[in-house]
N, C-alpha and C positions, 0 to 999 in steps of 0.2 A: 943534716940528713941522718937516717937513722937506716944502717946495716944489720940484717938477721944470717944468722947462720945457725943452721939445721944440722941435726945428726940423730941416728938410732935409724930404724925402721928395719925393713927386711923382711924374709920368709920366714912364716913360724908355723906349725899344727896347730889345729886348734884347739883351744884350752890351754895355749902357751901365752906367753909375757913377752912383751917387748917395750921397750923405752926411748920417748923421744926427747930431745933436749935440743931448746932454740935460742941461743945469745945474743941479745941485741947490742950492739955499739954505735956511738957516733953522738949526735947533742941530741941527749935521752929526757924529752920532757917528763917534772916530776909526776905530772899526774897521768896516769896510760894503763891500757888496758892490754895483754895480749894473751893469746891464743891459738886453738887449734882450729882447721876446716878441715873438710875431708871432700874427694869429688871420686865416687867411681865410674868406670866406665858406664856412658848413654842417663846419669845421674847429674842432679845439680849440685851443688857446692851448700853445702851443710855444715852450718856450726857444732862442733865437737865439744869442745870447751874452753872457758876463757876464767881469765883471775884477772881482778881489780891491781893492781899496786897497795892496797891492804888487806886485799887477800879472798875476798868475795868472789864467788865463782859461780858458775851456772854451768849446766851439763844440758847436751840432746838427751831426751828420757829415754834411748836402746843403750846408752853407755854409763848411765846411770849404777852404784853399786859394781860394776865394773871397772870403769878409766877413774884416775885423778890424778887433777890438773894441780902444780905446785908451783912458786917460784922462788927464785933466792933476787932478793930485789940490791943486794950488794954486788952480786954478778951480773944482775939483766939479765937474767935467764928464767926460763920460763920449762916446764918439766910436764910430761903427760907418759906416765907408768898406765898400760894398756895387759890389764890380768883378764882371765878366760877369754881372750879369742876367739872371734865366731866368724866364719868364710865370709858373713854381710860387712864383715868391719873392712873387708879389702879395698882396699884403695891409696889414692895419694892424700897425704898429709900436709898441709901446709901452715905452715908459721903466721901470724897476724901481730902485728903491733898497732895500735889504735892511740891516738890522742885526737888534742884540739890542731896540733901542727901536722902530724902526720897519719898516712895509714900503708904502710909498708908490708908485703908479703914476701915470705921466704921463697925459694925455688921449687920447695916439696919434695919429701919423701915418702917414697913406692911403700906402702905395708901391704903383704899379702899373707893370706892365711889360707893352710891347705887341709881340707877335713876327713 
């Protein structure tokens, strides 16, 4: 099984930065994909962004030039640095781990942004 754990998020102005960082453990299939979602209130659940295991990524086009998605693939971790901030970004954040064995979601962190 594969464990995520989550950290960064929080209250920020907008036009602020904030940093999320998601660690996976446990029996880590070589090939996997993970990532971000996002769900705001009375919202559905929307792909943020995601990186390959070689490093391919893909963005939603409002977080485009904005957000990037990184990871350090000796850690299992996975990174999404979130610069200029906009009150639409508010919402919970959650972890995604993707393969052929599993698909595992973090608990989510709250990002809220105040304008």
């Amino acid at each position: 099984q594969v464990q995520l754990v989550e950290s960064g998020g929080g209250l920020v102005q907008a036009g602020g930065s904030l940093r999320l960082s998601c660690a996976a453990s446990g029996s880590i299939p070589r090939f996997n994909v993970m990532g971000w979602f996002r769900q705001a209130p009375g919202k559905q659940r929307e792909l943020v962004a995601d990186i390959t295991k070689g490093g391919s990524t893909n963005y939603v086009d409002s977080v485009k030039g904005r957000f990037t998605i990184s990871r350090d693939n000796a850690k299992n971790t996975v990174y999404l640095q979130m610069n200029s901030l906009k009150p639409e970004d508010t919402a919970l954040y959650s972890c995604n781990f993707y393969s052929a064995e599993y698909d595992v979601w973090g608990q989510g962190t709250q990002v809220t942004v105040s304008s």
